[in-house]
Structure formats: C-alpha cells, structure tokens
N, C-alpha and C positions, 0 to 999 in steps of 0.2 A: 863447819856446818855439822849440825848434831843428825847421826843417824839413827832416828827413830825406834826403826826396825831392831837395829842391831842392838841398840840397847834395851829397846821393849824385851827382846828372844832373849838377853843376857841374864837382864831382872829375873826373867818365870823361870829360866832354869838354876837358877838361885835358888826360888820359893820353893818350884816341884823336886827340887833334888832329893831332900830326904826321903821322899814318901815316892818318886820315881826312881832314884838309883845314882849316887854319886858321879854316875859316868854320865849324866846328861849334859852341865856344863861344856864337856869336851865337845860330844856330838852335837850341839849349837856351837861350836867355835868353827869346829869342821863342815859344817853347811854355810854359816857365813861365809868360811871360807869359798865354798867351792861359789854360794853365789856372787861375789865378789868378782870370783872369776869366770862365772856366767856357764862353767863346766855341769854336764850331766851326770848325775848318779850313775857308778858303775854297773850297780847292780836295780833287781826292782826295791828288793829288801830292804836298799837306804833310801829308798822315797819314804817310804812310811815308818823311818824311823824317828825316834822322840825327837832326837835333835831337829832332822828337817821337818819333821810336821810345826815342830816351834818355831822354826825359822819362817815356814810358809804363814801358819798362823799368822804372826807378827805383822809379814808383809800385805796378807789380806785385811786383818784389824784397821791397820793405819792408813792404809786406801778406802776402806770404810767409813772410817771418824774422819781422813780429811775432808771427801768426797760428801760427806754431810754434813759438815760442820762450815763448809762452803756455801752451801745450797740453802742453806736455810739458816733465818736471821732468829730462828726461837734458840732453846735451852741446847746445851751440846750435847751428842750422844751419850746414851746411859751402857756401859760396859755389858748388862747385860742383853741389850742390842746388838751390840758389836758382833759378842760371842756367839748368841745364836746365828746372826747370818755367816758369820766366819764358818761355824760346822756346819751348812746346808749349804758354803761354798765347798768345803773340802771332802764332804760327801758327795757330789756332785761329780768329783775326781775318779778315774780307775784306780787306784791306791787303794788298798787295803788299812783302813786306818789303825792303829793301836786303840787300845781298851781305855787310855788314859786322854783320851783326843777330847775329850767334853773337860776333863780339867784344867788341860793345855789352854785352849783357847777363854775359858776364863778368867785366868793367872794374865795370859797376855791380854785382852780386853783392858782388864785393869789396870795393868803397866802402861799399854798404850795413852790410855787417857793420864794419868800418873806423870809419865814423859813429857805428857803435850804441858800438860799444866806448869811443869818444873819449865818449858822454857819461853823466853822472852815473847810477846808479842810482835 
C-alpha cells in the first residue's frame, strides 16, 4: 500500500532542499520516523522543525485532497487550495512555525496531488 504522506514529505524535501538546507531530507526521515512510531518530540523546538512541519504538512494535505476529493463529484482539488487550508490548519497550532512554512506546504500541496495522480485508481 503506497504511503501517501510519506512520499508526498519525501518529494518536498527533495525540492526544498537546496534553497532550505541539505539537512532537511534527514529531518523528514526522522519525523516519519518518530510518526511511524507514534512517539512525541522530545523537545518543543522539533515540533516546528522543517522536517516535522513537512511531515505534518503532508499528513494534513492528504486528509484534505482525500476528504474533498470524496465529497464531491466536481473537478479535484487545486493544490493551491490544499496549501492554504494546510497553513490556517498549522497556524491554528501552538507551534511556532518556521519562516519557510508557506513554501513547505506548497511543495507538499503539489506532491500530494502529484502522488495521487501517479497511483492506480
């Protein structure tokens, strides 16, 4: 079964890497990881770090696109719908988000739809 999320969060920090910091990769591996294992950040400072704000991104995107793409029988969400409710979901959070939080979520927006499309009906 293809994980969405996990390869939506893989994709953006592929893209953001150059222009966020070659350590972002890692820090999406490391949050998948921990959600995988359903563990809480040890500290506040890795909630809103790139990595997990990609990982939450992703996971809100595609609860988003499936959640509408369900619901209704018109055209499928447009990524840049996604991305804005994504950031007035994650705003909405006590996190402190990073400065790069509006680019994040539309790398992932895009992937997410990107994803969906690469697989089967």
């Amino acid at each position: 079964m293809t994980d969405f999320v996990a390869d939506a969060a893989r994709s953006a920090a592929a893209t953001l890497a150059p222009d966020l910091g070659q350590h972002l990769p890692v820090e999406v591996e490391a949050a998948l990881a921990a959600r995988a294992g359903d563990q809480r950040p040890d500290s506040y400072r890795e909630v809103a770090s790139l990595g997990g704000v990609t990982v939450s991104a992703a996971a809100l995107a595609w609860t988003i696109y499936n959640d509408q793409r369900n619901s209704t029988q018109g055209p499928r969400p447009e990524a840049d719908s996604i991305a804005y409710q994504v950031r007035t979901a994650l705003r909405d959070g006590e996190a402190v988000l990073p400065p790069a939080t509006d680019r994040i979520t539309e790398v992932v927006a895009a992937e997410i739809i990107r994803q969906s499309n690469l697989a089967p009906e």
